[in-house]
Each structure stands twice: as structure tokens, then as C-alpha cells.
C-alpha positions in Angstrom: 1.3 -1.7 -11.7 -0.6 1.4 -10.1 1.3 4.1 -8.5 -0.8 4.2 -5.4 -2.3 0.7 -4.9 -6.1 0.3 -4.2 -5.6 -0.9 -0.5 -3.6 2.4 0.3 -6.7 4.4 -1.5 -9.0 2.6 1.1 -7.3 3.3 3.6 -6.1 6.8 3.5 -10.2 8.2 2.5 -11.4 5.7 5.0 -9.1 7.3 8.0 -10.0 10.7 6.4 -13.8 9.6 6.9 -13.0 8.3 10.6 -11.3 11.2 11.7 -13.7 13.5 11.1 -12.6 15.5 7.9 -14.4 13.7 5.3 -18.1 12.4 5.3 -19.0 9.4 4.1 -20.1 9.8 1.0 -16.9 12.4 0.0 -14.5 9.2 1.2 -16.2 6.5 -1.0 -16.5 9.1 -3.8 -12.9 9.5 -3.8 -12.1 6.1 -3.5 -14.6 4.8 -6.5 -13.2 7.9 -8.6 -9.7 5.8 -8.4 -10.5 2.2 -7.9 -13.5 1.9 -10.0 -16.7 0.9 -8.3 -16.5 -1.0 -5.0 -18.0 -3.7 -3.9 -17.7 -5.5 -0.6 -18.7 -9.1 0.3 -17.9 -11.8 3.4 -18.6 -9.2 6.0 -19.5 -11.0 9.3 -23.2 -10.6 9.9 -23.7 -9.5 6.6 -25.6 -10.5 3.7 -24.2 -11.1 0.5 -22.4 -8.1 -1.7 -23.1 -4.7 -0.3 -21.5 -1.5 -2.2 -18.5 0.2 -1.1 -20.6 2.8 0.6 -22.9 0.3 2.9 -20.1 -1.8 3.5 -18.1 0.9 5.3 -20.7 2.1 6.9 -21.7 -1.6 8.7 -18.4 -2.0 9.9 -18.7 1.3 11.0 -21.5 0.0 13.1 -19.4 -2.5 13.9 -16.9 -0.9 16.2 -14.5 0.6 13.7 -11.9 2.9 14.5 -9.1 2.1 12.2 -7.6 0.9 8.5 -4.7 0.0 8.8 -2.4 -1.3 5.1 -0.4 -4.1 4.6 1.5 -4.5 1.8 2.9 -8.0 2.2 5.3 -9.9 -0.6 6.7 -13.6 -0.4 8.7 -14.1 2.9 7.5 -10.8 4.2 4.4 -10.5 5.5 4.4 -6.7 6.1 1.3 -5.2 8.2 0.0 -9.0 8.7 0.2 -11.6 11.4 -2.1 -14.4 9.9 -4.3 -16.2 9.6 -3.0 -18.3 6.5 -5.9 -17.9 4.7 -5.3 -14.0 4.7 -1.7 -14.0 4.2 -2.1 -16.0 0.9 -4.9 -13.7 -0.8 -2.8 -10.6 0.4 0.4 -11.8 -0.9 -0.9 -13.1 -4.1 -3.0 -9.7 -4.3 0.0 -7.7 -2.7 -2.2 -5.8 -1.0 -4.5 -5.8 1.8 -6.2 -3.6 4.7 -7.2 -4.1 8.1 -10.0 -2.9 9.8 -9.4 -2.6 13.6 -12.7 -3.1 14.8 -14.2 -3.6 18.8 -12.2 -6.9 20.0 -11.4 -8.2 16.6 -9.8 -7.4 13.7 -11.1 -8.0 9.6 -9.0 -8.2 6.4 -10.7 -7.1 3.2 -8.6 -8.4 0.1 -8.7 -6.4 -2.8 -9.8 -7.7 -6.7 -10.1 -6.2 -10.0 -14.3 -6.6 -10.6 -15.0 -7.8 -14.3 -18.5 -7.7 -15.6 -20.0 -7.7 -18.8 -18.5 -6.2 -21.1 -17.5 -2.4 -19.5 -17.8 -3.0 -16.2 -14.5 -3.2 -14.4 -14.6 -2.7 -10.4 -12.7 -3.8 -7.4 -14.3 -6.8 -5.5 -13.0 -6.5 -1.6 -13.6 -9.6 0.1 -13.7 -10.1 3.8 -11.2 -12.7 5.9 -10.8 -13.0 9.5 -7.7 -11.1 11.0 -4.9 -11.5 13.7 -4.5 -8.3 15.1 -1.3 -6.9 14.0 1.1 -5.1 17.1 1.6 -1.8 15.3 4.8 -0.7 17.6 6.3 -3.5 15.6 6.4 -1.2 12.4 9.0 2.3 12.1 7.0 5.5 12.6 6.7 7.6 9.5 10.2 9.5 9.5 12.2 6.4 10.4 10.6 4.7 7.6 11.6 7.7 5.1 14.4 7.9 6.6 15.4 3.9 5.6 13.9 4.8 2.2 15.6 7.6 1.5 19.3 5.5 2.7 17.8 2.6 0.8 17.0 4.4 -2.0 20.7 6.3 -2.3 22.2 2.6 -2.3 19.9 1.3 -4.9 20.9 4.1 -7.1 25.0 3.7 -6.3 24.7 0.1 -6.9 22.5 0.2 -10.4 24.5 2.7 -12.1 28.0 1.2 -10.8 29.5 0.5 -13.6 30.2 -3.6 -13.9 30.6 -6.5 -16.2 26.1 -6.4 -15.1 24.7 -3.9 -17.1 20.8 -2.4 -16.1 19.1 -1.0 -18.5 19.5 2.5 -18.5 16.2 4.3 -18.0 15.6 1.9 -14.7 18.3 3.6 -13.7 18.2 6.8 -14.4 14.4 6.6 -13.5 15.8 5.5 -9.8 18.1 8.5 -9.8 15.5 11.2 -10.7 13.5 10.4 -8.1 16.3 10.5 -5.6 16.7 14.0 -6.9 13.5 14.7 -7.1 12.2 13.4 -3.7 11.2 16.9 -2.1 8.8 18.0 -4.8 6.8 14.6 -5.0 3.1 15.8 -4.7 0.3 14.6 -2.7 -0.8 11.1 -2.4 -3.1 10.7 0.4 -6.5 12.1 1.8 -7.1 14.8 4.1 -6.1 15.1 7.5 -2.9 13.3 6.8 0.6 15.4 7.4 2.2 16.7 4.9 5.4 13.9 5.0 2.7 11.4 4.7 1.5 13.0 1.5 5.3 13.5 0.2 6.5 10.1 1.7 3.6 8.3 0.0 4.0 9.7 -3.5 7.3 9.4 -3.5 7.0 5.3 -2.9 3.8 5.0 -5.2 6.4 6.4 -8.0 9.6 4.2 -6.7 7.1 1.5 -6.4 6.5 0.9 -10.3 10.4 1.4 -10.9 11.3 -1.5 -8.1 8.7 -3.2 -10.0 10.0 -3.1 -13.9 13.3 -3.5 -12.3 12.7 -6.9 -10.6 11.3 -8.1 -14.1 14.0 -7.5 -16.0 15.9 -10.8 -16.1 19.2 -8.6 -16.8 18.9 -6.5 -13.8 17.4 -9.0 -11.2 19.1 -12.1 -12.4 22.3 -11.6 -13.4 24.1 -10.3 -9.9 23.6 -11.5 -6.5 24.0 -7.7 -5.4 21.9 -6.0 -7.4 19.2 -8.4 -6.4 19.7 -8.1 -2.7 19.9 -4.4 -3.8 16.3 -4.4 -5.3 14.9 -6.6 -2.4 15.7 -4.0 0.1 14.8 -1.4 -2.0 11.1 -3.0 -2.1 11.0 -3.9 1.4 11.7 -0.1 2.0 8.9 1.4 -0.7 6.4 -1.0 0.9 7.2 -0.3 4.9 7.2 4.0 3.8 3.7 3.3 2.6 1.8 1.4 5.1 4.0 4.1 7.4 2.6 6.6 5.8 -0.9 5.3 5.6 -0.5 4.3 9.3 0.4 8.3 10.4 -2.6 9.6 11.0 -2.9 8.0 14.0 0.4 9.2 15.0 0.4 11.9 17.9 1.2 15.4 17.2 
């Protein structure tokens, strides 16, 4: 699992680019430096595959003025609102972004790119959008806020000590990041606060622990707690990112 999926890398050097602090070419740079070459297909009124850099641009020309994450699981679609067809390649990918565009809105699904032999891109692939009401979602420090209270309970409950064992370094992974919350480094683009940056890095790294831990049959299986536990716990990692993604639109 990647730290800082591929949507939020969209996303965050996308807004960078719209907001004025990037150009074009420094934001799909960026992006293709982490992702791997990106190409982008099912754009309406656009032929066939376009690279990452020409497909931003035409739905620049398109009207738009905003990417927006959603990082959706089974049962929780978060940052989505339909249609099905949408919902089911963002949950199955677990990622997704929105681009808010004049009067509509368009989904672009992310895909690991395999060609040849060497070749190993990200496909993004276009799907009509519901809009999505925005006030619906916490603003970035009620988000870390729930994170941080969410994370503190994870922690209490995976190292209680029980007739459930976890296995230890899930655990004591989940407590050194609790500890080491403050000095998490950056994580987004430029232009985006510095809590974004913190709050973003922070849930890339809790992300891939929340991850191993709902895998491991002894953790996730074995106690109804500790699975409602974990299930909060992602709900939590996924809401601080898109809210951290989401804040450089916030004012002030």
C-alpha cells in the first residue's frame, strides 16, 4: 500500500497548479515523478488517451476550478455521492478525484498502467460525477482533531492486554506515530498550510499500519472491539486526507 495514494498526488499538485503557485508543467512533473507516467482517457469531448499533461490542461479548458479526493471504502462512500458506476471503480480502486468543473462534475479513477515489459504507469479513466456537498465533510482541524482522538483509542485498545493478542509491531507501530505525530513531514504541494502538510503525512503513514492491521486475521478477526476499533480508525485516516487535500480551498 502507498503512503500517500495516487489520487491525493493528483490532487494536491493539481490545486497547487490551479491556485497559482505551480505551472503546469512543474505540477504534472511532480505528479509523474511519484505516480509513474500518466495517462488520461474518457474525457468528454475528447479523443482517445491524452497524457497527464494534455489531459489537465482540456479540462482546464473545460471550466475547472477544483480537485477534490475521495477516498471511499465498502459502506462508505467518502468524498462521493454517485453515480454507481463511479462508486464501484473508486471503491474497488479506493481512490478517486473529482474535478469540479463549470455546471458538472468528472470522476477520473485511478489504475496502475502495465506495458511491455518496463513500462508501469497509472491509467486515469474518466466517469460522470454527482456533485458532492463539501460542507457535508469536517474542515481540516476537526478532522485531525477526530484522528488524533481516534488514533489514542486505537492505540489503548490494541495494546490492552486481553485473551486477543495483536501482533506487536502493529502495535507499537500505532503508538510511535501517536508520539510522533508533530514531527510528521510534508506530504502535499505548495500553497497548502502547513497542518495540511503535517495532517496528510501523518495519515499516509497510519494509513499502511490500519492497512496490515485489518489483514491480520489475529487482529481483525478475533475481537468484535478491536475490529470496530480498526474501522474507525480507517474511517478517520481516510476523512484527515481528503480534509487535508480539500484545505486549500479553505479561507484564511
Amino acid at each position: 500500500m502507498r503512503a500517500i495514494p495516487f489520487s491525493a498526488v493528483l490532487v494536491a499538485w493539481g490545486n497547487a497548479w490551479l491556485t497559482g503557485h505551480v505551472g503546469l508543467d512543474e505540477a504534472a512533473d511532480a505528479v509523474e515523478d511519484t505516480c509513474g507516467p500518466g495517462v488520461v482517457t474518457a474525457i468528454p469531448g475528447e479523443p482517445g488517451d491524452m497524457p497527464l499533461r494534455r489531459g489537465l490542461a482540456a479540462l482546464r479548458g473545460g471550466g475547472m476550478s477544483a480537485l477534490r479526493l475521495a477516498k471511499p471504502a465498502a459502506g462508505d462512500p467518502l468524498g462521493l455521492a454517485g453515480p454507481r458506476e463511479l462508486t464501484v471503480a473508486a471503491v474497488e480502486a479506493g481512490e478517486a478525484v473529482l474535478a469540479e468543473l463549470d455546471g458538472e462534475c468528472l470522476g477520473l479513477v485511478p489504475e496502475e498502467d502495465h506495458r511491455g515489459s518496463s513500462y508501469v504507469g497509472v491509467r486515469w479513466t474518466g466517469h460522470p460525477a454527482n456533485p458532492v456537498n463539501r460542507s457535508a465533510l469536517p474542515p481540516l482541524a476537526e478532522a485531525e482533531r477526530e484522528l488524533t482522538l481516534t488514533m489514542r483509542a486505537a492505540a489503548d485498545v490494541l495494546t490492552a492486554r486481553g485473551e486477543t493478542e495483536v501482533r506487536p509491531e502493529l502495535a507499537d507501530a500505532l503508538m510511535s506515530l501517536r508520539d510522533a505525530q508533530r514531527h510528521a513531514p510534508n506530504g502535499l504541494a505548495p500553497g497548502y498550510p502547513g497542518r495540511a502538510h503535517r495532517v496528510a503525512a501523518l495519515a499516509g503513514r497510519l494509513a499502511i499500519v490500519v492497512d496490515a492491521a485489518l489483514t491480520d486475521t489475529t487482529t481483525y478477526t478475533a475481537d468484535d472491539r478491536r475490529r470496530e476499533t480498526l474501522r474507525d480508525l480507517d474511517h478517520a485516516v481516510r476523512q484527515a486526507l481528503v480534509a487535508a487535500c480539500d484545505s486549500v480551498f479553505e479561507p484564511g
